[in-house]
C-alpha positions in Angstrom: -25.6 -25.0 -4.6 -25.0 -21.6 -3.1 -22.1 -20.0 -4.3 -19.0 -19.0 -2.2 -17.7 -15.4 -2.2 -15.1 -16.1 -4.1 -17.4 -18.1 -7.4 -19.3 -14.7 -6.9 -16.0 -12.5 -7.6 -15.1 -14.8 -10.2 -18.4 -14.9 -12.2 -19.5 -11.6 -11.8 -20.2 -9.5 -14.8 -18.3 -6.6 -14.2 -20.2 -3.3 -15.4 -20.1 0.6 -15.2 -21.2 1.9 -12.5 -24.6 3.1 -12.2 -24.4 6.9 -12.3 -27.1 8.0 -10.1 -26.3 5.2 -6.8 -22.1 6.3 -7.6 -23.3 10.4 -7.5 -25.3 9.6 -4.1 -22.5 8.2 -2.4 -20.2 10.3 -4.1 -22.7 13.6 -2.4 -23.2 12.2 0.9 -20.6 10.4 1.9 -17.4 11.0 -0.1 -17.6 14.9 0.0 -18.3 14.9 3.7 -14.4 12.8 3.9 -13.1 15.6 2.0 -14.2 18.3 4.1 -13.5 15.9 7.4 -9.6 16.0 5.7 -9.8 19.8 4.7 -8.9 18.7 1.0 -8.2 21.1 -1.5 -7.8 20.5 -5.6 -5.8 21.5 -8.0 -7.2 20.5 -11.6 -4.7 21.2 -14.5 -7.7 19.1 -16.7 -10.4 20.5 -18.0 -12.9 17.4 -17.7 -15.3 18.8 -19.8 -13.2 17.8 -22.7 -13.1 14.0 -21.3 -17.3 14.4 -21.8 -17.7 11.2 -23.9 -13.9 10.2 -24.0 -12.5 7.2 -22.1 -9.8 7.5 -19.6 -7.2 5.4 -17.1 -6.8 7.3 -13.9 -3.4 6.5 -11.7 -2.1 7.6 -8.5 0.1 7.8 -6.1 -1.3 5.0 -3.3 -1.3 7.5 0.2 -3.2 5.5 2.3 -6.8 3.3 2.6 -8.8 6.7 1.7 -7.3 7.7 -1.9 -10.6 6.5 -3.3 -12.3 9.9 -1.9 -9.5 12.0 -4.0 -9.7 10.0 -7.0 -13.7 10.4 -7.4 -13.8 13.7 -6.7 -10.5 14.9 -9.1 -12.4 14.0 -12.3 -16.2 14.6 -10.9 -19.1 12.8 -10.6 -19.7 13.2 -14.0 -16.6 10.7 -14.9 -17.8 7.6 -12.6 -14.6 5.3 -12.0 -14.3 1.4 -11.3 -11.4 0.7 -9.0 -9.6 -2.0 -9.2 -8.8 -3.1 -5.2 -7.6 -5.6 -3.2 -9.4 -9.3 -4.1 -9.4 -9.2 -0.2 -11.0 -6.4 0.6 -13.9 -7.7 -1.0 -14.4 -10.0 2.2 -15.2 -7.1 4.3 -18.8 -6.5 5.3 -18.5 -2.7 5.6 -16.8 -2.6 2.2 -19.6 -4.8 0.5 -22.2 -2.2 -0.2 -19.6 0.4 -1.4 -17.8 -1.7 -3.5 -21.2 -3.1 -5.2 -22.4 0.4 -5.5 -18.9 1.8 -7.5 -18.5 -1.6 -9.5 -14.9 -2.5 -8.0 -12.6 -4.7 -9.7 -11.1 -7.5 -7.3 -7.4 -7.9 -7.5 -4.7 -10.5 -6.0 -1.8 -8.5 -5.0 1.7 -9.3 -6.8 -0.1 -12.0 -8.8 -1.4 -12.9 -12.1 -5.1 -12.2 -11.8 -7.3 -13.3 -15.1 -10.5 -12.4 -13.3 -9.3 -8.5 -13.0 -8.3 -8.4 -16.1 -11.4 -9.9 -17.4 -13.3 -7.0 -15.4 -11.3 -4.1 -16.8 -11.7 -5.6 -20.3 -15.5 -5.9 -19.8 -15.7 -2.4 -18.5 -13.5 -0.9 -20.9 -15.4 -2.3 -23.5 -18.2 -0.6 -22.0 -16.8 2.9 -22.6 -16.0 3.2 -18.3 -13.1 4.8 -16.7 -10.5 2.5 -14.7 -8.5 3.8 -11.2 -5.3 2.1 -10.6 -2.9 2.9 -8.0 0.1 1.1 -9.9 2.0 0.5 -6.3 -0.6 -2.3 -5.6 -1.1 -1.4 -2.2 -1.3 1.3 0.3 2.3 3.5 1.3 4.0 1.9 4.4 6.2 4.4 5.3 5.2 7.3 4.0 6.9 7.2 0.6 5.9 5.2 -2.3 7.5 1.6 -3.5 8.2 0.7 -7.0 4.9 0.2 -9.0 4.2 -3.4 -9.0 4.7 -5.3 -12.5 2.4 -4.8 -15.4 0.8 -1.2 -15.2 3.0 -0.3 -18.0 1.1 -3.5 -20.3 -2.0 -2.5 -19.1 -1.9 1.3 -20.4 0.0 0.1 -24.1 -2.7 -2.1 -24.1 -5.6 -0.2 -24.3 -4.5 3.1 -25.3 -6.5 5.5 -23.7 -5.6 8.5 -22.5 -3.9 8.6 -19.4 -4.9 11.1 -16.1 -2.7 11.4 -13.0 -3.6 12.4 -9.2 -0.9 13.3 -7.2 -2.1 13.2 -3.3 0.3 15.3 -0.9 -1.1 14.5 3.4 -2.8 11.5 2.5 -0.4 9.3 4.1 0.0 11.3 6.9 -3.9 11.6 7.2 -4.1 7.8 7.4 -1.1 6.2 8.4 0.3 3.0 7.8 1.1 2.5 11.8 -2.0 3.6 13.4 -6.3 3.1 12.1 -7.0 6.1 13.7 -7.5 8.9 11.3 -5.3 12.5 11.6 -7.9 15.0 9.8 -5.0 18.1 9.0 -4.6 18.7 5.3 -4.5 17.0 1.7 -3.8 18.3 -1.6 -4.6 16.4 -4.5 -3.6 17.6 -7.8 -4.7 16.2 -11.4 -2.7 16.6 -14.4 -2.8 14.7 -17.7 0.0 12.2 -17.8 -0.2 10.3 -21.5 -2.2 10.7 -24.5 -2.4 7.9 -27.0 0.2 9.2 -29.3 2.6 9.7 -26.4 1.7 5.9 -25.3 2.2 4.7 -28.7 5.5 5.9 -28.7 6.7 4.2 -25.9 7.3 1.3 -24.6 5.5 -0.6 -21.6 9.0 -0.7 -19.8 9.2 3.0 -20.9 5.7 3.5 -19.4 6.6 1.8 -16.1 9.4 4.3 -15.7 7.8 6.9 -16.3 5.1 5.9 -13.9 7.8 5.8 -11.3 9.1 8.8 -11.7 5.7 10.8 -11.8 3.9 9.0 -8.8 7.0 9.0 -6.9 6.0 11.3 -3.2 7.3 11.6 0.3 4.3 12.5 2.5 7.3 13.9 5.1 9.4 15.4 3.0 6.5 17.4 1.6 5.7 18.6 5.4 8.9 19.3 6.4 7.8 22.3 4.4 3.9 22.5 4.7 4.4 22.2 8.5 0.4 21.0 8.4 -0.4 19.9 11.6 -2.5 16.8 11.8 -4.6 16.1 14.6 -3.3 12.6 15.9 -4.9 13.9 19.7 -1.7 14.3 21.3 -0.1 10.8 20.0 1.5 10.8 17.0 4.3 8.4 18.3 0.9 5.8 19.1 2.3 2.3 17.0 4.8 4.1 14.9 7.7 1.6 16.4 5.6 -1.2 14.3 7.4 0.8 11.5 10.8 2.4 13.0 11.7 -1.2 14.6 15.6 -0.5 14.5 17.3 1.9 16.9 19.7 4.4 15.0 21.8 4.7 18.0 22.3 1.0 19.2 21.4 -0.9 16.2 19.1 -3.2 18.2 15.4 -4.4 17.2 12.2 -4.7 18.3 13.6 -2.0 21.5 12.0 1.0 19.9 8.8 2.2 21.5 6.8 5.2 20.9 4.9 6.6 24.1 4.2 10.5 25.3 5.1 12.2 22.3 8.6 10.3 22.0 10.5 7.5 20.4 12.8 5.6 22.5 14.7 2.3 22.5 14.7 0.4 25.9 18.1 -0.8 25.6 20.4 2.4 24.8 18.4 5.2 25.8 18.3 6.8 22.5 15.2 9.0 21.9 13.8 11.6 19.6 10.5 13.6 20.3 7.8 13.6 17.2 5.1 16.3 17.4 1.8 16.8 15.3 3.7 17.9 12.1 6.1 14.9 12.5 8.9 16.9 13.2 11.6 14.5 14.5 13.7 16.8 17.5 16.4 15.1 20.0 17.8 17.2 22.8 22.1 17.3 23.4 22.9 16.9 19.4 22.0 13.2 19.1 21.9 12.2 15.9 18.8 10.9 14.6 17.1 10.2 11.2 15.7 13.5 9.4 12.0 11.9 8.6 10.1 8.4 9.5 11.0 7.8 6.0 14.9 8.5 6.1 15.0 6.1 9.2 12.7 3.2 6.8 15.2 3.3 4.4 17.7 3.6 6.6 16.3 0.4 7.9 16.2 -1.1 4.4 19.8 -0.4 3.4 20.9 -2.8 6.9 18.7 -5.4 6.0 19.8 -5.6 2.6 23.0 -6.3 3.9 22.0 -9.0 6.0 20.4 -10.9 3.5 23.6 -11.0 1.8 25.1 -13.4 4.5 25.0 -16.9 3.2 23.6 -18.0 6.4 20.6 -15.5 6.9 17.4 -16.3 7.8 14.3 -15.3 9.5 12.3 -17.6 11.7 9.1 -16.5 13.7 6.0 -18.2 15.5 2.5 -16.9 13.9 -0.8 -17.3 13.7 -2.0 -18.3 10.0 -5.0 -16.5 8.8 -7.6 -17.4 5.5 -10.4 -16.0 4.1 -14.0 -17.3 4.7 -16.3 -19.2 1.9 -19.3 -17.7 2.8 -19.9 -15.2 5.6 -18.3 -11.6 5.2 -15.7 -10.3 8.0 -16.7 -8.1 11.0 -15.1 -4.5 10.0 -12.1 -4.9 12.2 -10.9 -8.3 11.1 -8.8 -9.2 7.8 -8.9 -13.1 7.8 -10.2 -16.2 9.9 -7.9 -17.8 12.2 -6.8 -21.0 10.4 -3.7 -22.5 12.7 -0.4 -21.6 14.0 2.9 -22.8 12.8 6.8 -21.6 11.8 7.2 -19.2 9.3 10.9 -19.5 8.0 12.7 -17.0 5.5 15.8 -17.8 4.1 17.9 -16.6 0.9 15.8 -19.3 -0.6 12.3 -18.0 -0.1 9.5 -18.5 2.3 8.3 -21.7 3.9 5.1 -22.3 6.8 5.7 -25.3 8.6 2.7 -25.8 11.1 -1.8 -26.4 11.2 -4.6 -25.4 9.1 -7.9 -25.9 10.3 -6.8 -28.7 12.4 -4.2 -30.8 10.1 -0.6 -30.5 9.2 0.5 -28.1 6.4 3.0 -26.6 5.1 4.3 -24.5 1.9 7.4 -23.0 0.3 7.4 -19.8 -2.3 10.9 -19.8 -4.1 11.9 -16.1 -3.9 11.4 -14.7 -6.8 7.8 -15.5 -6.7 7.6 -13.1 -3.5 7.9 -9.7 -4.1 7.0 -8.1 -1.1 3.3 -8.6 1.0 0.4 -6.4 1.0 -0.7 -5.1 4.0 -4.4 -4.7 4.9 -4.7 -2.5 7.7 -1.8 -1.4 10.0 1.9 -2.5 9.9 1.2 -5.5 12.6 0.2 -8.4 10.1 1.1 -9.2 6.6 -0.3 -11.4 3.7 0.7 -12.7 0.4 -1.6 -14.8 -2.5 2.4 -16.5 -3.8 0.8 -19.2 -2.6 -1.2 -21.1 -5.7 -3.0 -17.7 -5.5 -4.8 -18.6 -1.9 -4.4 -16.1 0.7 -2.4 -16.5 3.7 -1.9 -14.1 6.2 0.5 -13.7 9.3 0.7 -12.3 12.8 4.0 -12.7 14.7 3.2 -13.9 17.8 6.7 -12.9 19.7 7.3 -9.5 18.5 5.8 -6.5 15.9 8.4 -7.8 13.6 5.9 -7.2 10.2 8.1 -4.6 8.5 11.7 -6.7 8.6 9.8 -9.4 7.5 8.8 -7.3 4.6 12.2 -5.5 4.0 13.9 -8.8 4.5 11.4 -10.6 1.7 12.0 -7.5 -0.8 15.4 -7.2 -1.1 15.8 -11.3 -0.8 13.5 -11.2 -4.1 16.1 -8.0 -5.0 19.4 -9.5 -4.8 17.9 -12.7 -6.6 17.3 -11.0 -9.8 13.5 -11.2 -9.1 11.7 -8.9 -11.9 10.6 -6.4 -9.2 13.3 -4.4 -8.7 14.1 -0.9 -6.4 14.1 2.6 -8.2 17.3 3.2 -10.5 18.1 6.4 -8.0 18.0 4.3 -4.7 21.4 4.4 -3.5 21.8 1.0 -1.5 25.4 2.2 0.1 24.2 5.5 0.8 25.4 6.3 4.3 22.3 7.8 5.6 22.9 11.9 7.1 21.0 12.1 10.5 20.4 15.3 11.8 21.9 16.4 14.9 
C-alpha cells in the first residue's frame, strides 16, 4: 500500500546530510541569497576547532530565509540538519531541499516523538542540529519567548552550544508581505555554552538564558543602521495585517497601508513609513516609535480584554488540512477542507462547522494553545493542539490573524499556561509615542 506523506515523515531514517549534494546547494544556491541580501559575517568562532567536534547551532528566528545564515556561519565544512516545520514538509518546492539537507519535521507547540527520534538518530551519528528555539518565524519584527523544551534538549545531549544572531533578516523578509526587500543582514556567530557551562545549569536556567541572548528587534536595530531595504516603493504594502489597531481612535480592522502611509478610515490618523521603516506623522501626532512598539502596544490592550469575564472572539473561516498524498503548489499552505465558526473564549478555542463534507467540530482547553504558527504572511494561522492534526484558518470577514493570535497568547498567559511572556515585559507599561 503506498504510503502517505505523513508514514514517510514518520518512518524515515533520519541521517546526516550528504556532504557533497549539501556543499552544491550550499555553492549555487545559498551563496547567491547571501549576496542577493548583501550579507555580511561576523565569526567570533574559529570552526576549525569544531573539525571533528559536534555542535547545537540556535538562532534568533528573522524570517523564512535564516537557513541561508545558519549554513553559511559555520561553513560548508559543518553540514547542519534543521529541524522545521512538520508542515513545511508538504511543500513541493521545499521537497528537494529539504531531502537534500536531511530536515527534521517538527509540529509546532507540540510534543513531537518523531523529531526527537530524528535528532537522536542524527546525533548519534556525530551531525550538527539548527534550532531556532522560538518555533517559528518573527511576526513583528521582534522575537517571542522560545517555545518550551529547548532548554531539555541542550542538558540533554551536552554538546557544545553555537549562536547566530541575525540583525535585517526580518526586515529582509517580512512577516506582512512575501515579497522580498534585498537591503542588508548581519549575522554574527559566537559560542554560547560549552558542556561544563551546560552542566552547571539548569534546563530552566538554559531557557533563560536562551531568552536573553536571542532576544532582537529588527527596528530598533535600524533605527540606527538606517539600511534602506528595497520594498519598490511600498513598504506600507499588507503591513495593517500586522498594525490592526489605530493608536489614535482605538478602532480595528480600520488601518490600511497604501502610498507610503498608514492610515485608519475612521479617524483620520496617519503616519508615513519609508524604505528604512522610519515611522514620521506631520502636526505632532502621536504615533508609535517602531512597528514593534505599536505590536506590543497592541498586545498590552488585548491582554486587558481578555481579562473581562465575558470576552470572546468569534469569526467565520475557511478550515484548511494537509494532503495524504500529493505535495502543495508553492503558494498554498493547506487543502480547503470546510468552513465553519471559530470561537475564542477565556476558555480556549472551539470550530463549530464542515470537514470534507460532514459536521465537525473541536475544542482546545487554553492551556494547550500557546500561540499559532504562521506559515507564510500574517493573513492565516494554524495550530497541531488539535490531537496533533493540523488545522489552519483564514478569516473570511476581516485580516483579523494577529488579535486572534495576541488574544490566544495572553488567554494561555493569564491562565497559568507554562508558556509564559519575558520576565522584563512590562504589561502596564503606558506605551511613549513619538510626536
Amino acid at each position: 500500500m503506498k504510503k502517505t506523506i505523513a508514514q514517510k515523515l514518520k518512518t524515515k531514517k533520519y541521517k546526516r546530510p550528504n556532504k557533497l549534494l549539501y556543499n552544491l546547494l550550499l555553492t549555487f544556491v545559498v551563496k547567491a541569497l547571501a549576496k542577493k541580501y548583501k550579507t555580511t559575517f561576523v565569526r567570533k568562532v574559529d570552526m576549525k576547532k569544531y573539525k571533528g567536534k559536534q555542535f547545537i547551532l540556535v538562532g534568533n528566528h528573522a524570517s523564512r530565509a535564516d537557513y541561508i545564515f545558519a549554513t553559511l556561519a559555520v561553513g560548508g565544512a559543518h553540514p547542519l540538519n534543521f529541524v522545521v516545520g512538520h508542515n513545511e514538509f508538504y511543500r513541493s518546492h521545499l521537497k528537494l531541499i529539504f531531502n537534500i539537507a536531511n530536515a527534521i519535521p517538527k509540529k509546532n507547540f507540540v510534543p513531537d516523538m518523531t523529531a526527537m527520534k530524528g535528532i537522536a538518530s542524527v546525533i548519534k551519528q556525530g551531525g550538527n542540529i539548527c534550532i531556532f528555539p522560538e518555533g517559528m518565524s518573527s511576526i513583528s519584527g521582534a522575537q517571542q519567548p522560545i517555545a518550551l523544551g529547548s532548554g531539555k534538549l541542550i542538558k540533554h545531549y551536552n554538546l557544545p552550544v553555537l549562536m547566530i544572531k541575525i540583525s535585517g533578516g526580518y526586515l529582509t523578509n517580512t512577516k506582512f508581505c512575501m515579497n522580498e526587500r534585498p537591503g542588508k543582514v548581519e549575522v554574527e556567530l559566537t559560542e554560547l555554552l560549552n558542556e561544563e557551562q551546560i552542566a552547571s545549569l539548569s534546563a530552566e536556567e538554559i531557557d533563560s538564558l536562551l531568552d536573553c541572548q536571542l532576544y532582537h528587534d529588527d527596528y530598533e536595530w535600524n533605527l540606527d543602521k538606517q539600511v534602506k531595504f528595497n520594498c519598490d516603493g511600498n513598504p506600507e504594502y499588507h503591513i495593517e495585517q500586522l498594525l490592526y489597531k489605530c493608536p489614535h481612535c482605538l478602532s480595528d480592522y480600520t488601518m490600511k497601508g497604501e502610498n507610503g502611509k498608514i492610515s485608519c478610515s475612521k479617524c483620520g490618523f496617519e503616519v508615513n513609513i519609508d524604505e528604512k521603516y522610519n515611522l514620521t506623522a506631520k502636526d505632532n501626532v502621536k504615533h508609535p516609535k517602531t512597528p514593534v512598539n505599536w505590536f506590543d502596544w497592541e498586545r498590552r490592550i488585548e491582554r486587558k480584554s481578555v481579562q473581562e469575564s465575558n470576552f470572546f472572539l468569534k469569526e467565520r473561516v475557511a478550515l484548511g488540512g494537509l494532503p495524504e498524498y500529493k505535495y502543495l503548489g508553492k503558494t498554498e499552505t493547506s487543502l480547503p477542507l470546510g468552513e465553519g465558526m471559530l470561537t475564542l473564549t477565556r476558555d480556549g478555542l472551539s470550530y463549530e462547522g464542515t470537514k470534507n463534507g460532514k459536521p465537525f467540530n473541536f475544542f482546545i482547553a487554553s492551556k494547550n494553545l500557546p500561540t499559532y504558527g504562521m506559515c507564510t504572511d500574517a493573513s492565516i494561522f494554524y495550530t497541531f493542539a488539535h490531537n496533533g492534526e493540523y488545522y489552519e484558518f483564514m478569516p473570511l470577514e476581516s485580516k483579523t490573524a494577529i488579535k486572534w493570535l495576541l488574544c490566544t497568547e495572553e488567554i494561555h498567559r493569564i491562565n497559568g499556561g507554562k508558556w509564559q511572556n519575558y520576565p522584563w515585559f512590562d504589561y502596564d507599561k503606558e506605551e511613549q509615542f513619538n510626536s
